[in-house]
TIPA-16010 format. One record per atom (N, C-alpha, C): residue number from 0; residue in three letters; chain; atom name; x negated, y negated, z negated. Coordinates in steps of 0.1 Angstrom, whole numbers. Each point is the difference from the previous one (the first is absolute). Last residue first. Layout:
<pts>
{NUM,'Ala','A','CA',{X,Y,Z}}
...
</pts>
This chain:
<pts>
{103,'Unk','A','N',{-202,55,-96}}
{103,'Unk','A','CA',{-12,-8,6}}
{103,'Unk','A','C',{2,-13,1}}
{102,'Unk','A','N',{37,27,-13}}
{102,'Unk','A','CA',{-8,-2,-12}}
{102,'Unk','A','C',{-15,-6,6}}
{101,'Unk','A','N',{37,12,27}}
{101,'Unk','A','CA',{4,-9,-7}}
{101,'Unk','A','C',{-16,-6,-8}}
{100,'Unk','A','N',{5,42,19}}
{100,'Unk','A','CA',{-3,-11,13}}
{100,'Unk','A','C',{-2,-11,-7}}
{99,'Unk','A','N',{14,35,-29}}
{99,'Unk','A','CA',{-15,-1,3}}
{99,'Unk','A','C',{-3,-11,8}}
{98,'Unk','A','N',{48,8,-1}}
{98,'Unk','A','CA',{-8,-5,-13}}
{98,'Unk','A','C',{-15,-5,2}}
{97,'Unk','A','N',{25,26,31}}
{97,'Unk','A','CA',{4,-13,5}}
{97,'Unk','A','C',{-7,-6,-17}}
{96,'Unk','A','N',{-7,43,1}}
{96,'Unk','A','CA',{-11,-2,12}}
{96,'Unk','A','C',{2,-14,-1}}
{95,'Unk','A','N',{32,20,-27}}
{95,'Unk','A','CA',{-17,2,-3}}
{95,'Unk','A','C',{-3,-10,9}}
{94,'Unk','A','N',{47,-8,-1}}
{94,'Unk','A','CA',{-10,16,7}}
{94,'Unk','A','C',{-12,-10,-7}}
{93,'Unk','A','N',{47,-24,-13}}
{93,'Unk','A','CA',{-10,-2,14}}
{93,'Unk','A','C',{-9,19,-6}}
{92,'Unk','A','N',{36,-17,-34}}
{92,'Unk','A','CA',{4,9,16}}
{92,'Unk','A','C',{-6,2,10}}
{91,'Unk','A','N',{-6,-24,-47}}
{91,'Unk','A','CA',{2,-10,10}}
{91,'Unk','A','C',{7,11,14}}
{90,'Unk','A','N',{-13,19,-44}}
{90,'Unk','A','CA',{12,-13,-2}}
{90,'Unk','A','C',{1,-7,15}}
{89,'Unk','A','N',{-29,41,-6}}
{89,'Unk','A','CA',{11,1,-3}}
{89,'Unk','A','C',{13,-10,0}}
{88,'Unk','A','N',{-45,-10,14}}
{88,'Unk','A','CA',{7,10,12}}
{88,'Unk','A','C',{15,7,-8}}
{87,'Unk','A','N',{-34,-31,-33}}
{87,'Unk','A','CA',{8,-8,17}}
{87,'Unk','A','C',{9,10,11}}
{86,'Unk','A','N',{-22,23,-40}}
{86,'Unk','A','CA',{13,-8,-1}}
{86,'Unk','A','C',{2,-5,11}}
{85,'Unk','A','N',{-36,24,5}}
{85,'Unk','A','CA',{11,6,-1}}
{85,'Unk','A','C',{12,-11,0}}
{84,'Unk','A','N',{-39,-25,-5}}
{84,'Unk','A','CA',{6,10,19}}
{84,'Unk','A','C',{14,5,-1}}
{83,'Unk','A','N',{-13,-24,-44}}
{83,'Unk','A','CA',{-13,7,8}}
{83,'Unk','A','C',{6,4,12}}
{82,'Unk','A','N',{0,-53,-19}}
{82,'Unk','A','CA',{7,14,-5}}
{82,'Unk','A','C',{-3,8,12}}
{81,'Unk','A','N',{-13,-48,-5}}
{81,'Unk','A','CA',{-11,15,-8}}
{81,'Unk','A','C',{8,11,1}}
{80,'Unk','A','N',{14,-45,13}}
{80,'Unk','A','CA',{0,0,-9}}
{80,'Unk','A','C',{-5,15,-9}}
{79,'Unk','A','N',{-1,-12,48}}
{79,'Unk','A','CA',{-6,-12,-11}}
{79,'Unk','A','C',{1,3,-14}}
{78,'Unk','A','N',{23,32,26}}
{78,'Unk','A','CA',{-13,2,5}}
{78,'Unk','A','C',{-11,-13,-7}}
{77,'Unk','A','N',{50,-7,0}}
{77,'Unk','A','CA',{-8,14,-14}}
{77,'Unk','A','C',{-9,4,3}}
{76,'Unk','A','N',{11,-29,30}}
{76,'Unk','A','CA',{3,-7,-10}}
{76,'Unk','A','C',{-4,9,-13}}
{75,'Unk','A','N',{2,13,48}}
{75,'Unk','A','CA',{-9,-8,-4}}
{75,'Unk','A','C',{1,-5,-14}}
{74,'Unk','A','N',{35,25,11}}
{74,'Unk','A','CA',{-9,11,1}}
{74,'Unk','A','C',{-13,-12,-6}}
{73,'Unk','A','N',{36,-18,12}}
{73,'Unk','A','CA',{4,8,-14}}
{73,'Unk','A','C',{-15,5,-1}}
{72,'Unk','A','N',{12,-18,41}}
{72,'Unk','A','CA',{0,-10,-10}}
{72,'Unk','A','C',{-4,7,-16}}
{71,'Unk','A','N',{12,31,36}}
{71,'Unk','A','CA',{-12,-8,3}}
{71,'Unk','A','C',{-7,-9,-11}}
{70,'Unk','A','N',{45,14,2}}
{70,'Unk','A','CA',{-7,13,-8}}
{70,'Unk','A','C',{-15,-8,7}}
{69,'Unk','A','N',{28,-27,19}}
{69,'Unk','A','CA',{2,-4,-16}}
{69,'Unk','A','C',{-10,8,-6}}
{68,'Unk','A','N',{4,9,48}}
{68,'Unk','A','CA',{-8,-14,-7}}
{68,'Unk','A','C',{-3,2,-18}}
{67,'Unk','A','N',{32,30,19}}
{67,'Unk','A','CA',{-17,6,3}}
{67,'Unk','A','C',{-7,-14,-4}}
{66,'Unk','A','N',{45,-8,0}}
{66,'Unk','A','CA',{-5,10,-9}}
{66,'Unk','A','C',{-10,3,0}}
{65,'Unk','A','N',{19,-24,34}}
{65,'Unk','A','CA',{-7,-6,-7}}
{65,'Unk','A','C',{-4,4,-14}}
{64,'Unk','A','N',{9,25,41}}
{64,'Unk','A','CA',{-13,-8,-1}}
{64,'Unk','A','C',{1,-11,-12}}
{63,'Unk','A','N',{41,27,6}}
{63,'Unk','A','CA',{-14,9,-6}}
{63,'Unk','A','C',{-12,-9,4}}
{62,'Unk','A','N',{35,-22,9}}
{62,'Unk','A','CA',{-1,3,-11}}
{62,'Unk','A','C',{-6,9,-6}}
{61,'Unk','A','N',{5,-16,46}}
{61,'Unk','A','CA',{-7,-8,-7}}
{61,'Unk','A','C',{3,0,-14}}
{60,'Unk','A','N',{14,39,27}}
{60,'Unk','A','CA',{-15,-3,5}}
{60,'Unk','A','C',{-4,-13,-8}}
{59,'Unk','A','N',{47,6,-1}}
{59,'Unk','A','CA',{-9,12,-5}}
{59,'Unk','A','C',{-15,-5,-4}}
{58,'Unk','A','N',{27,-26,28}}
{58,'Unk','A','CA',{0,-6,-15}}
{58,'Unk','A','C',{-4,11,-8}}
{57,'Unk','A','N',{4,8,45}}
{57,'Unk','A','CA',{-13,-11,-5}}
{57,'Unk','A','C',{-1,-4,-9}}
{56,'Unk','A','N',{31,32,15}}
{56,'Unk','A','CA',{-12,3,-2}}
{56,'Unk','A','C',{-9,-9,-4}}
{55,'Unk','A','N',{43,-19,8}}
{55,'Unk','A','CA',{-4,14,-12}}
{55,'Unk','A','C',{-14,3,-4}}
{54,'Unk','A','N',{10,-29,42}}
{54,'Unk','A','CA',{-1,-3,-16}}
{54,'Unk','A','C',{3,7,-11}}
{53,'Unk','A','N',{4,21,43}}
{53,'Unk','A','CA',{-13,-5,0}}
{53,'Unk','A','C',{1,-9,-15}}
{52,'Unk','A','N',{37,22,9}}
{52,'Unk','A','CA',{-8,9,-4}}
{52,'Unk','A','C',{-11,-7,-3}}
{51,'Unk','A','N',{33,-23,22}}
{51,'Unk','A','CA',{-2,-4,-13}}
{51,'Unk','A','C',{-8,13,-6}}
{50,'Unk','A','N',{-1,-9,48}}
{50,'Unk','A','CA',{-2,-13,-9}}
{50,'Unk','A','C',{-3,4,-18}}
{49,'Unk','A','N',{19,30,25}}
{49,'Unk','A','CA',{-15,2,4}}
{49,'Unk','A','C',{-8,-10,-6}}
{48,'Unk','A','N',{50,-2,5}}
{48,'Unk','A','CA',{-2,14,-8}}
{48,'Unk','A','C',{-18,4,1}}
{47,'Unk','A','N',{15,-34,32}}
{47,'Unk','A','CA',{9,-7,-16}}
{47,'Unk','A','C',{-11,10,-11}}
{46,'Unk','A','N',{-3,13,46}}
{46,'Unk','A','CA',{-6,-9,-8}}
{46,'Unk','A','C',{1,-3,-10}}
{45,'Unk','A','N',{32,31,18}}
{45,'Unk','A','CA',{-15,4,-3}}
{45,'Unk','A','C',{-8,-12,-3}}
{44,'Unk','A','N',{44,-16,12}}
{44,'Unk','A','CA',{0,10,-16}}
{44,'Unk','A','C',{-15,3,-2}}
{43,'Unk','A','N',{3,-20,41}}
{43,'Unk','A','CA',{5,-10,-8}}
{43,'Unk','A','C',{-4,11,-12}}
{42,'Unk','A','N',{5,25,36}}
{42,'Unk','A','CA',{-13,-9,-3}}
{42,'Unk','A','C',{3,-6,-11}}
{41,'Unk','A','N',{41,16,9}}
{41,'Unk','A','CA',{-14,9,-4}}
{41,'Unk','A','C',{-14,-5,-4}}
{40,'Unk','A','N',{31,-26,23}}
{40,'Unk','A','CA',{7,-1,-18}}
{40,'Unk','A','C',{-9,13,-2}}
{39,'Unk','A','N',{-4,-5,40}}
{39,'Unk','A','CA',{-7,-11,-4}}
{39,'Unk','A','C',{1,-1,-15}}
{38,'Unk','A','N',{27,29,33}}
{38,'Unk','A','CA',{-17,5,-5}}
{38,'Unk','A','C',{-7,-7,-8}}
{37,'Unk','A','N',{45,-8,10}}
{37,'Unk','A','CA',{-2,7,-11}}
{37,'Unk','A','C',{-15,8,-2}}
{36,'Unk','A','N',{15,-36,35}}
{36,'Unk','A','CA',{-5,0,-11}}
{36,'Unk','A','C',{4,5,-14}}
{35,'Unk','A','N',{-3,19,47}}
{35,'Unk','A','CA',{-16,-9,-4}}
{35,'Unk','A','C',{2,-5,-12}}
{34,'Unk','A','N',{40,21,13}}
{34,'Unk','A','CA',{-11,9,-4}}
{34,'Unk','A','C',{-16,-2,-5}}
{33,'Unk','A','N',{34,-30,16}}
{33,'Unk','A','CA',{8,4,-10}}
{33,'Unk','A','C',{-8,14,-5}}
{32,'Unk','A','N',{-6,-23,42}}
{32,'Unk','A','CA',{-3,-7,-11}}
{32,'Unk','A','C',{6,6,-14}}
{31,'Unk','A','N',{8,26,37}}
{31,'Unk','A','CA',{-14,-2,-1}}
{31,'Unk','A','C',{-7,-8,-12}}
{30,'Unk','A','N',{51,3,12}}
{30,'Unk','A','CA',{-4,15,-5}}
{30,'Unk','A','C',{-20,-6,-5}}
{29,'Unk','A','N',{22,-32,25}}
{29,'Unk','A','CA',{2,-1,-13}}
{29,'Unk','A','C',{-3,12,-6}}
{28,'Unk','A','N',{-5,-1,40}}
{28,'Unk','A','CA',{-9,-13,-4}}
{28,'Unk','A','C',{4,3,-14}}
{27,'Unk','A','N',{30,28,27}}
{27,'Unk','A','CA',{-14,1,-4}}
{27,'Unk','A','C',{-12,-3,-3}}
{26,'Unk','A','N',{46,-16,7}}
{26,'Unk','A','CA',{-6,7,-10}}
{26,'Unk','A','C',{-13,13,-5}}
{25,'Unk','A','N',{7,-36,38}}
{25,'Unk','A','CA',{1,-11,-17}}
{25,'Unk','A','C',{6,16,-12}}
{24,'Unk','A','N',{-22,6,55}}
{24,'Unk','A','CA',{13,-1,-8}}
{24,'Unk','A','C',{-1,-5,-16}}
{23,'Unk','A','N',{-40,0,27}}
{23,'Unk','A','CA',{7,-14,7}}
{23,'Unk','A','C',{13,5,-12}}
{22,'Unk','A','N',{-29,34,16}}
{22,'Unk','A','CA',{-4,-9,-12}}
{22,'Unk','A','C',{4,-8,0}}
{21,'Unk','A','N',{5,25,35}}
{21,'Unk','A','CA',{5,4,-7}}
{21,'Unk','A','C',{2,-9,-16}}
{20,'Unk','A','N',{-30,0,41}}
{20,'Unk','A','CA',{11,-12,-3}}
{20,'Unk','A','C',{7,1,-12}}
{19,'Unk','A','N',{-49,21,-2}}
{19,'Unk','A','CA',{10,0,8}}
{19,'Unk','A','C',{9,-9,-2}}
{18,'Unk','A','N',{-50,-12,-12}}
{18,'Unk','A','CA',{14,8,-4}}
{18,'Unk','A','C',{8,-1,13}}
{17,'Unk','A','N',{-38,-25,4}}
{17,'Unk','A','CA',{-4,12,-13}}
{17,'Unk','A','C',{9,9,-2}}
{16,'Unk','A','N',{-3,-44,32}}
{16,'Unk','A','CA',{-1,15,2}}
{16,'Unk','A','C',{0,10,-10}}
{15,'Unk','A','N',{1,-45,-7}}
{15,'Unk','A','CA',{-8,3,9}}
{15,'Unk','A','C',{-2,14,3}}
{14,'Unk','A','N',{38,-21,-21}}
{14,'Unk','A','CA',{-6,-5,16}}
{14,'Unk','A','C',{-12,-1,2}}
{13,'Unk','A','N',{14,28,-38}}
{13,'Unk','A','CA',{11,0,14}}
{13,'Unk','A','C',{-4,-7,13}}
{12,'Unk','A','N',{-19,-6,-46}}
{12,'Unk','A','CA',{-6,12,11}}
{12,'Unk','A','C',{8,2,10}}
{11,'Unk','A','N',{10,-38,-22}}
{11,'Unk','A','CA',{-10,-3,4}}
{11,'Unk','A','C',{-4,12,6}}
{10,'Unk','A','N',{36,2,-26}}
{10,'Unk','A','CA',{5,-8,12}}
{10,'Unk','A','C',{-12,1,9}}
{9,'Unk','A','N',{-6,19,-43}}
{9,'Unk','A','CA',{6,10,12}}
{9,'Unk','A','C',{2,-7,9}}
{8,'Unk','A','N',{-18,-25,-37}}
{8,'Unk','A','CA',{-7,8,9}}
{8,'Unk','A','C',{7,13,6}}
{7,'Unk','A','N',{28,-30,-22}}
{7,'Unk','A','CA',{-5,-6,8}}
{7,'Unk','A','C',{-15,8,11}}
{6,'Unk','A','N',{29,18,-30}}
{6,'Unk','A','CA',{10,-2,17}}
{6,'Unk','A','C',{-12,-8,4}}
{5,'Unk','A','N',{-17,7,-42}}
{5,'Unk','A','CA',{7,12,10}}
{5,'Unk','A','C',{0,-1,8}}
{4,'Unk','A','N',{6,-36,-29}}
{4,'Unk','A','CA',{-11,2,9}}
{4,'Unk','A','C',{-10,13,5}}
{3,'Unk','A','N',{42,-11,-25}}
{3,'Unk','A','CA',{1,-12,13}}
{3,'Unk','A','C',{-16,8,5}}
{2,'Unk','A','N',{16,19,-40}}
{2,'Unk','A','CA',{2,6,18}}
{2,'Unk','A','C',{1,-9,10}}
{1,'Unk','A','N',{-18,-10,-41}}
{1,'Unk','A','CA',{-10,7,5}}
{1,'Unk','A','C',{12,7,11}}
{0,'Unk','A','N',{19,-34,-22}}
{0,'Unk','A','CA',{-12,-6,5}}
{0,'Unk','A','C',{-8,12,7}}
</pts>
């Protein structure tokens, strides 16, 4: 299918001028298509391979956000129930500063 349509846009630059005649011999059509589609199997790979990085990362990124929630979750909860800073920043992993914020 993709060297039908090769020949097909070489037929078309041919008559309108775009190319020499030369482009007409069928192994040269085919040399061409045969290079477009090992470029495409390129393309093709880099996406694929871009595609699936991108859901990696994302399932990265939505597991340390939901850790940060949780340590969030945690933090409020010992903060109700009186316990002193230190501990929340030991047990929960949030920073001073993200406690204090908490604690208003």
């Amino acid at each position: 299918m993709f060297k039908n349509s090769i020949n097909d846009a070489i037929d078309q630059l041919l008559e309108e001028g775009y190319l020499p005649e030369f482009f007409r011999k069928k192994e040269l059509r085919d040399m061409f298509a045969e290079v477009f589609s090992y470029d495409q199997e390129l393309i093709d790979k880099g996406i694929s391979q871009g595609i699936d990085i991108g859901i990696e990362q994302g399932l990265e990124q939505g597991i340390e956000q939901g850790a940060h929630e949780k340590a969030i979750e945690m933090a409020k909860t010992m903060l109700d129930s009186k316990a002193t800073l230190d501990y929340i920043v030991k047990f929960s992993g949030l920073s001073l500063h993200e406690i204090q914020r908490l604690a208003v």
